[in-house]
ROSE-4610 file (N, C-alpha, C; in Angstrom, 1 decimal, always signed):
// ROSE-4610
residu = [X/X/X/X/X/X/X/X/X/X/X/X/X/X/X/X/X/X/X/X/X/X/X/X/X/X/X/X/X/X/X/X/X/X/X/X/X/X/X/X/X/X/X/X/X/X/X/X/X/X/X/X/X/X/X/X/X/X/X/X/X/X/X/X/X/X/X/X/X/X/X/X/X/X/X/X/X/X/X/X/X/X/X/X/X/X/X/X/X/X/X/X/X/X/X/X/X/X/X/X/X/X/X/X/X/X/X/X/X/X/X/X/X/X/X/X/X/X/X/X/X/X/X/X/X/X/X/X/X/X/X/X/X/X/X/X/X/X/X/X/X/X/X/X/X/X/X/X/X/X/X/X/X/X/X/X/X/X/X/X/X/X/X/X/X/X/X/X/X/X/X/X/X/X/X/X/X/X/X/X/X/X/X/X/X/X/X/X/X/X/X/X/X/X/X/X/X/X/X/X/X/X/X/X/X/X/X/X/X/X/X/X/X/X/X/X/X/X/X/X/X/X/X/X/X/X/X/X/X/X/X/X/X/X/X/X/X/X/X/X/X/X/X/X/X/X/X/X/X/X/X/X/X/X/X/X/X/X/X/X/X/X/X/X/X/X/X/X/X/X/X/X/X/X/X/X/X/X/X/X/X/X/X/X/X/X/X/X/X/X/X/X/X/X/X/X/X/X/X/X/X/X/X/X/X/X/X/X/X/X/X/X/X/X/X/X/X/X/X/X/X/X/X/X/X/X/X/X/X/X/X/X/X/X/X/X/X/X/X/X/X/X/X/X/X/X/X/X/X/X/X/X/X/X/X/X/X/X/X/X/X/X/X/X/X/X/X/X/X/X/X/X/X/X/X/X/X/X/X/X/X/X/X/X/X/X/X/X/X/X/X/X/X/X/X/X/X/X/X/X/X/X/X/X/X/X/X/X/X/X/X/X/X/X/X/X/X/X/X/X/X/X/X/X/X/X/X/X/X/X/X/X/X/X/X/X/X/X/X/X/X/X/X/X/X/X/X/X/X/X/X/X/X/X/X/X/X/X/X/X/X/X/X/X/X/X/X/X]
num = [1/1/1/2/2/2/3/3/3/4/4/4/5/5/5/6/6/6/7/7/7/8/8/8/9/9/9/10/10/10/11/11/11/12/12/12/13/13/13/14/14/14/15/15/15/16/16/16/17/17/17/18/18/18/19/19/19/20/20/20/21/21/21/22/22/22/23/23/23/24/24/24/25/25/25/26/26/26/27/27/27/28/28/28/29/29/29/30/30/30/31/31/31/32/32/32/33/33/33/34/34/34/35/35/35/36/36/36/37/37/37/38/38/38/39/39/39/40/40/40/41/41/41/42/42/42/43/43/43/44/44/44/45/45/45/46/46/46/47/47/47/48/48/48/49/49/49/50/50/50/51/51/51/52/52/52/53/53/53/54/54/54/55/55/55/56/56/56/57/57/57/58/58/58/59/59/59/60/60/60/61/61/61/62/62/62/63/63/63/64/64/64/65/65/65/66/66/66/67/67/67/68/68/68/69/69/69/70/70/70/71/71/71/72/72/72/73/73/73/74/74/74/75/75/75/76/76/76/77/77/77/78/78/78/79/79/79/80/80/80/81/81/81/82/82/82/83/83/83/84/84/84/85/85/85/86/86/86/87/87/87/88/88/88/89/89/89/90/90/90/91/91/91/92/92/92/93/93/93/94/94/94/95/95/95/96/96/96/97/97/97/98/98/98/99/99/99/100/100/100/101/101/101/102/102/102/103/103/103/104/104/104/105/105/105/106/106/106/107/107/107/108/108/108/109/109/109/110/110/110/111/111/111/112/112/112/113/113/113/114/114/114/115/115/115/116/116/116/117/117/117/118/118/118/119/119/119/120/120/120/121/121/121/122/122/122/123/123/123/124/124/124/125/125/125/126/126/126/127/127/127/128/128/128/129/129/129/130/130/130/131/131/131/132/132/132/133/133/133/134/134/134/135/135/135/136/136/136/137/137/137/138/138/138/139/139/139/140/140/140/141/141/141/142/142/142/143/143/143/144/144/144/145/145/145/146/146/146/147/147/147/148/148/148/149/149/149/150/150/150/151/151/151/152/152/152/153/153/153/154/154/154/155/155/155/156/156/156]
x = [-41.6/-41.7/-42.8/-43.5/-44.7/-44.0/-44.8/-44.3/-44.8/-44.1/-44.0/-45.6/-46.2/-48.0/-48.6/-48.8/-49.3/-49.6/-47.9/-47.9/-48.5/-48.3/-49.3/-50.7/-51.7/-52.8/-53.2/-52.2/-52.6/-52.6/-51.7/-51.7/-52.9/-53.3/-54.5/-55.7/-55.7/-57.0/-56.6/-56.1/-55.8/-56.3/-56.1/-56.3/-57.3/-57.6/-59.7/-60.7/-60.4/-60.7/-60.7/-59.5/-59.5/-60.2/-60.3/-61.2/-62.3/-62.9/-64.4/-65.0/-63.6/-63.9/-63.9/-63.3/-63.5/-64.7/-65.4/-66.5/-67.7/-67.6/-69.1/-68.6/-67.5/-67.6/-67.7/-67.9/-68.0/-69.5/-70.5/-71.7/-72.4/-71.8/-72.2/-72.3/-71.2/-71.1/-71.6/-72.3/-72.9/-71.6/-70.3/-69.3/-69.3/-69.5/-69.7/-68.1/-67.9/-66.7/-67.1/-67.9/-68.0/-69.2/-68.5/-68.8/-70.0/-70.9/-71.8/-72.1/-71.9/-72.0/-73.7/-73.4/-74.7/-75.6/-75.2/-76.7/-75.3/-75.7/-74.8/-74.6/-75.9/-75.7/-75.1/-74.9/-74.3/-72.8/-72.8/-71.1/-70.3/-70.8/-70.5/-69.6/-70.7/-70.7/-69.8/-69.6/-68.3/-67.1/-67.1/-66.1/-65.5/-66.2/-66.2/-65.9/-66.2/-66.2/-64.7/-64.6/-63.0/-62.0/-61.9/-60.5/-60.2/-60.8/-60.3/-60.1/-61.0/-60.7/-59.2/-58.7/-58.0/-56.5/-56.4/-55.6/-55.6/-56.5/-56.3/-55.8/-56.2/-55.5/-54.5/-53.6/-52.4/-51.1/-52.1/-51.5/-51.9/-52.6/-52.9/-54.4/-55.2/-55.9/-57.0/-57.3/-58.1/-59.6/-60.0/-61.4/-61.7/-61.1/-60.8/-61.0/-60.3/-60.4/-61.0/-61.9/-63.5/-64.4/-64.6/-65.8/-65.4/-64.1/-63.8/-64.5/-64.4/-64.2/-65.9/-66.9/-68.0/-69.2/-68.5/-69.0/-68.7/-67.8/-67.8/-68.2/-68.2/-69.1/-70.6/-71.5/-73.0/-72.8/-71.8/-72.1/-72.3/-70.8/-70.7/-70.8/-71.3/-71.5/-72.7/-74.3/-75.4/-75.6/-74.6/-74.7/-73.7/-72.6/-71.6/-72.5/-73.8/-74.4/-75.2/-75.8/-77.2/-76.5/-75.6/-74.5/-74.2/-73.2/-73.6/-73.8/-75.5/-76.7/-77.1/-77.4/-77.8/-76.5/-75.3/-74.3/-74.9/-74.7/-75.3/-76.4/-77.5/-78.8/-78.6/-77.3/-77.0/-77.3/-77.6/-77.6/-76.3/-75.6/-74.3/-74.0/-73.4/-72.8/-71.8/-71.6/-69.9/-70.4/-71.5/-71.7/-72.1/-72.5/-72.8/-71.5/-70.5/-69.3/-68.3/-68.2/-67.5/-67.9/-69.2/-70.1/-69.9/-70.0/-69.3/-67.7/-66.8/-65.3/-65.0/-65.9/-65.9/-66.2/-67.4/-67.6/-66.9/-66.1/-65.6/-64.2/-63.7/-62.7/-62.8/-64.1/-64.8/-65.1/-65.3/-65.7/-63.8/-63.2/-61.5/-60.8/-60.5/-59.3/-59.7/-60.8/-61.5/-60.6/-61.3/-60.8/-59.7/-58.7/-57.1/-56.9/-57.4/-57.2/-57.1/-58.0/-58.7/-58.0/-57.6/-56.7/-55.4/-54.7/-53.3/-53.7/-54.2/-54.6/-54.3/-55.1/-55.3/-54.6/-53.4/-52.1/-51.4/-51.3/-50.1/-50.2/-51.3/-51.3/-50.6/-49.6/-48.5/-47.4/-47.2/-46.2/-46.6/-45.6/-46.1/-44.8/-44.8/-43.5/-42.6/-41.1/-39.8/-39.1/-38.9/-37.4/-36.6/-35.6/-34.7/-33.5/-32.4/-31.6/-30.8/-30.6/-30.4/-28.4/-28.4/-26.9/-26.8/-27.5/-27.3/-28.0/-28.9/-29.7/-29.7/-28.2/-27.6/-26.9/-26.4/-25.6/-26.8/-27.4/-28.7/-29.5/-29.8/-30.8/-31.1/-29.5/-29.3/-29.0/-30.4/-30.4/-29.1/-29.0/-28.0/-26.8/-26.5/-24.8/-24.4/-26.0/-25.7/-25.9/-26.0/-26.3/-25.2/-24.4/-23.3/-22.0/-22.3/-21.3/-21.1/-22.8/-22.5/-22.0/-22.1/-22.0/-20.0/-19.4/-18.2/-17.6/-18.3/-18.0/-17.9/-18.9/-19.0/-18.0/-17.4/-16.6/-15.0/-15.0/-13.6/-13.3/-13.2/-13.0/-11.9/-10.7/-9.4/-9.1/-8.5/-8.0/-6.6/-6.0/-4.8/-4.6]
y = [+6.6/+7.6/+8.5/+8.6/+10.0/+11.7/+11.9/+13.2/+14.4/+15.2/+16.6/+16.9/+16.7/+17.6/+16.3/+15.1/+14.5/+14.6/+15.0/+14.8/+16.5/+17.9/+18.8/+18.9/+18.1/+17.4/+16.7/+16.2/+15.1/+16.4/+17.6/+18.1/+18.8/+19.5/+20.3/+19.5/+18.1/+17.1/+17.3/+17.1/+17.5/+18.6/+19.8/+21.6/+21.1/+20.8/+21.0/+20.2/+19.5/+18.2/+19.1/+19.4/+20.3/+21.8/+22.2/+23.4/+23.1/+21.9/+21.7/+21.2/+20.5/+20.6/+21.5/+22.5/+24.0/+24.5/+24.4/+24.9/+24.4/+23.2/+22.1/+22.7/+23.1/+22.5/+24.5/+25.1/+26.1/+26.8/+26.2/+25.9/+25.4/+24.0/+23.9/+24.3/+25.3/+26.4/+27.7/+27.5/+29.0/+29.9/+30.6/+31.3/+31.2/+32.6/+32.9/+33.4/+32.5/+32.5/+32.7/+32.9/+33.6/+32.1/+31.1/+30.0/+29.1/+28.3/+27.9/+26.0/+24.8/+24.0/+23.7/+23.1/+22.9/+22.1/+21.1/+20.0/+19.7/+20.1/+19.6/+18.0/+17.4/+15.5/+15.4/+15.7/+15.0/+15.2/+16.5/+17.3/+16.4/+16.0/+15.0/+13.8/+13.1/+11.7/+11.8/+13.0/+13.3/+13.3/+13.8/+13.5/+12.6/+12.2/+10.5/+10.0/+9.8/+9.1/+9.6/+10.7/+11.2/+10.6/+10.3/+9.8/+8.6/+7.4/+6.2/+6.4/+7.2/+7.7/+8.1/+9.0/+10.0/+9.6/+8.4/+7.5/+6.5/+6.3/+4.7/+5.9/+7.1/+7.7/+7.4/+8.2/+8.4/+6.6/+5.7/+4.6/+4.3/+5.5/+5.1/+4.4/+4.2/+3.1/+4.1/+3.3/+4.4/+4.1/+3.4/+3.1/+4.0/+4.1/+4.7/+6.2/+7.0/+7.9/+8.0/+7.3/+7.6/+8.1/+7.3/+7.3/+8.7/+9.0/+10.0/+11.4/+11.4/+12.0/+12.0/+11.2/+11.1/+12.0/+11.4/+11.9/+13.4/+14.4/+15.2/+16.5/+15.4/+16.1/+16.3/+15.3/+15.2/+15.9/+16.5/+17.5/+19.0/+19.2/+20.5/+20.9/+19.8/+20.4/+20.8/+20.8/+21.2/+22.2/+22.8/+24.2/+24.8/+24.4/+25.0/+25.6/+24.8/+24.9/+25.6/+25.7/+26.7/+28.2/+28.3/+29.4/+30.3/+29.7/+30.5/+31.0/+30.4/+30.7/+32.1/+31.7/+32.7/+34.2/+33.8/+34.9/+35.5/+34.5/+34.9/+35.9/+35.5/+36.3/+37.8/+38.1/+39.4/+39.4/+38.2/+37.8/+37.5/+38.8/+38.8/+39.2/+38.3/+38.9/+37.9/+38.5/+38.0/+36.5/+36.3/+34.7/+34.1/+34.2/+33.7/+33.7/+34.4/+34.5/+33.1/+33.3/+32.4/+31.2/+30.6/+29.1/+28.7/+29.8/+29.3/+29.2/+29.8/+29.6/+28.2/+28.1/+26.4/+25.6/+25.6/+24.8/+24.4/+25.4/+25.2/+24.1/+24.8/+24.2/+22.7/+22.3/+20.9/+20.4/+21.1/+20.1/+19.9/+21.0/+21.2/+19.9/+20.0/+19.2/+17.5/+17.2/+15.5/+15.5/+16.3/+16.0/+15.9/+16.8/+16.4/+15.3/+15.0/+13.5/+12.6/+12.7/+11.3/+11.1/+12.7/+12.6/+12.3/+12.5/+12.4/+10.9/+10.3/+8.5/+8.1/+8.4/+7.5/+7.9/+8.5/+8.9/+7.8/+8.1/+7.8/+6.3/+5.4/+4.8/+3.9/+3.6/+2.2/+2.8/+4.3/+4.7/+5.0/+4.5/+4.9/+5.2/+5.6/+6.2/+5.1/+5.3/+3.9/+4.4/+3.5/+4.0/+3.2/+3.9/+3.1/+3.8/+3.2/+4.2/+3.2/+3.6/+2.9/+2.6/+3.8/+3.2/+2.0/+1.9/+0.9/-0.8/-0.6/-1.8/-2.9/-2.7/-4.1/-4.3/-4.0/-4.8/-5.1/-4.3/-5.0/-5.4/-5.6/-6.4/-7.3/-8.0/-8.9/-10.4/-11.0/-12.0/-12.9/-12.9/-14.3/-13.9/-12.9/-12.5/-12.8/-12.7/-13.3/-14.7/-15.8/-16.8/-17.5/-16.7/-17.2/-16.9/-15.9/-15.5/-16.4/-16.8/-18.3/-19.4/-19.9/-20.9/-20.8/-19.7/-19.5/-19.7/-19.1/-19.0/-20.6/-21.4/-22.7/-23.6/-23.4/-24.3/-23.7/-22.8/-22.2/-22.0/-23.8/-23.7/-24.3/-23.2/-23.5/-23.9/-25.4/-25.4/-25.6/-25.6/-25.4/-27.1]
z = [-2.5/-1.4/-1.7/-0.6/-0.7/-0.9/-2.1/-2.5/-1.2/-1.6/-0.7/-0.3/-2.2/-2.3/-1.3/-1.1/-0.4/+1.2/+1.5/+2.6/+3.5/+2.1/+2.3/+2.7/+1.2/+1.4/+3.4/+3.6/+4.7/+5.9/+5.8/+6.8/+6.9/+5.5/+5.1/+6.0/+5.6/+5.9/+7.4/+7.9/+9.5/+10.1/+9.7/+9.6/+10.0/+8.2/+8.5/+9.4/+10.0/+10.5/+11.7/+12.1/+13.4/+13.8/+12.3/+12.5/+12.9/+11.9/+12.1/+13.2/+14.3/+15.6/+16.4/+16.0/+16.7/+16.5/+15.4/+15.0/+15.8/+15.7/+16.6/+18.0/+18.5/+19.7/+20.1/+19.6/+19.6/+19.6/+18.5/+18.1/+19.6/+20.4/+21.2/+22.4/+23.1/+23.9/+23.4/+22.6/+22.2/+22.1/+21.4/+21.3/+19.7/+19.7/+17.9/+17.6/+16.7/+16.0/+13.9/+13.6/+12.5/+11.4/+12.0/+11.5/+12.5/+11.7/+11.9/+11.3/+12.2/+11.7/+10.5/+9.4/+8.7/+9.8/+10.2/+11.1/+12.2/+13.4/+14.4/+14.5/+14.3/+14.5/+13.2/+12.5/+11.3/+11.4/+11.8/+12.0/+13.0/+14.2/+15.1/+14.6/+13.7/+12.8/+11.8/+11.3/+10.6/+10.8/+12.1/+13.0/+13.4/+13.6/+14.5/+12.9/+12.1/+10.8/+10.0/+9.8/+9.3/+10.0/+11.4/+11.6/+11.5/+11.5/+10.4/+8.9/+8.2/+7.1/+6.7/+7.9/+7.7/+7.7/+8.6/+9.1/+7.7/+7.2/+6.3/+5.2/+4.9/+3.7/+3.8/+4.7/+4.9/+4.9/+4.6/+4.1/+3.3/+2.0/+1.1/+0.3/+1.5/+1.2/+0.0/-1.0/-2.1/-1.9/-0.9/-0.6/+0.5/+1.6/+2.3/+1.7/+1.1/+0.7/+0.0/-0.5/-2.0/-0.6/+0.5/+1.3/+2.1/+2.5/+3.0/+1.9/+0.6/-0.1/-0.3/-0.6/-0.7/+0.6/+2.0/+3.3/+2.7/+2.3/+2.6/+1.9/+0.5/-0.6/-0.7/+0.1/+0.3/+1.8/+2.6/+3.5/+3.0/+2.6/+1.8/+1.2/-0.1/-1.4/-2.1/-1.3/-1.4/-0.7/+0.4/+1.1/+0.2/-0.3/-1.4/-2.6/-3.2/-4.9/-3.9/-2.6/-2.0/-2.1/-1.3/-0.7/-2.3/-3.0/-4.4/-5.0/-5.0/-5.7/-5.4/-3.6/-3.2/-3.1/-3.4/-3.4/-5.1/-5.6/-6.8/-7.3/-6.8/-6.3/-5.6/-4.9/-4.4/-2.9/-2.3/-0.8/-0.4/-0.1/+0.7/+2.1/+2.7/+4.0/+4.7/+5.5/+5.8/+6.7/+7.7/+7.0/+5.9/+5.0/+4.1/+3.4/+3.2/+2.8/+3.1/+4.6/+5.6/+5.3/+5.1/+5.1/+3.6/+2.5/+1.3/+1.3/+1.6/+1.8/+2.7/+3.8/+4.6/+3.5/+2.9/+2.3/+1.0/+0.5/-0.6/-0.2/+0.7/+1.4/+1.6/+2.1/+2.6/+1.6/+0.2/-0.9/-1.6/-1.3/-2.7/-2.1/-0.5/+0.3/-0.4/-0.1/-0.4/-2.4/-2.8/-4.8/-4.5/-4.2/-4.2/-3.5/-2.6/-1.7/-2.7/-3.1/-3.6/-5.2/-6.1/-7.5/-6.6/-5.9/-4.8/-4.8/-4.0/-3.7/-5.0/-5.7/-6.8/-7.8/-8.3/-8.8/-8.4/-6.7/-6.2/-4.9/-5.6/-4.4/-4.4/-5.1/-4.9/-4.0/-3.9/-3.7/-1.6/-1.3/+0.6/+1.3/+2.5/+3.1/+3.1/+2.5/+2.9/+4.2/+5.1/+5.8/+5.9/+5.4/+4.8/+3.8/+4.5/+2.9/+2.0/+1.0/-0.5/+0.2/+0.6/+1.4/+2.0/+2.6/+3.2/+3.3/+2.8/+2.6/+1.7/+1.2/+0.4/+1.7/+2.7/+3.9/+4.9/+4.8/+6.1/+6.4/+4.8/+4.3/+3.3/+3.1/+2.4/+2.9/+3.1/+3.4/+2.8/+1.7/+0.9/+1.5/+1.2/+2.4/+3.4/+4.3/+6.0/+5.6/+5.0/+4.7/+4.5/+3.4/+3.0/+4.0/+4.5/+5.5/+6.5/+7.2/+8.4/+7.9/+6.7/+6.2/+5.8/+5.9/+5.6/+6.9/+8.0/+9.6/+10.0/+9.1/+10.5/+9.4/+8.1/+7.2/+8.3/+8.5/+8.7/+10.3/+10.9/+12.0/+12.2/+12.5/+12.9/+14.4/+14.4/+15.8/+15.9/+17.2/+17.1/+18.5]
């Protein structure tokens, strides 16, 4: 069964996915919401590219989630080590603030993905309860049962 932190993770990957469509599509109507996509064509392709990702996670797949995890580290994570630097340097302000907190966000959600996958990839959602699935899912029972039905034919 997928643990609790996973199925958190999946929602997180969901959030952000959706933010960062609020963001582009925000960028593209010109409406300043605080946030600023890095390269709009790439932001796009990300997009477009995260939700097979995001979908094969969520069944575990650990390839799937490397390339998910890869895409989003070569987006965020050289405006994450620029951002910083320059916070570092004493160049502060409340975008520059915002674009490192995105970004940190864009580089943290992928690691736990990808340590969550790769912990836990044998393990996927059951449905199904332990109650019950020696009666409804035991083939040899219904087997032996017909075979007891067609011996035990009483006529009068």
């Amino acid at each position: 069964m997928i643990s609790f932190i996973s199925y958190l993770l999946t929602f997180l990957t969901i959030m952000f996915w959706g933010f960062r469509l609020v963001v582009a599509y925000c960028f593209s109507m010109e409406i300043d919401i605080g946030f600023v996509p890095l390269n709009m064509g790439i932001e796009i392709a990300l997009l477009f590219l995260s939700v097979p990702c995001i979908i094969l996670m969520i069944r575990r797949n650990l390839l799937a989630t490397f390339i998910y995890a890869m895409m989003y580290w070569l987006y965020f994570g050289s405006d994450l080590i620029f951002t910083i630097s320059s916070i570092l340097d004493g160049n502060t302000g409340v975008a520059m603030t915002s674009t490192a907190i995105a970004s940190f966000v864009g580089v943290g959600i992928p690691v736990f993905n990808l340590i969550d996958v790769y912990i836990n990839k044998n393990r996927v959602g059951k449905s199904g309860d332990k109650k019950t699935d020696w009666f409804y899912r035991n083939k040899a029972y219904d087997r032996e049962f017909d075979e007891r039905a067609d011996r035990n034919n009483y006529r009068t």
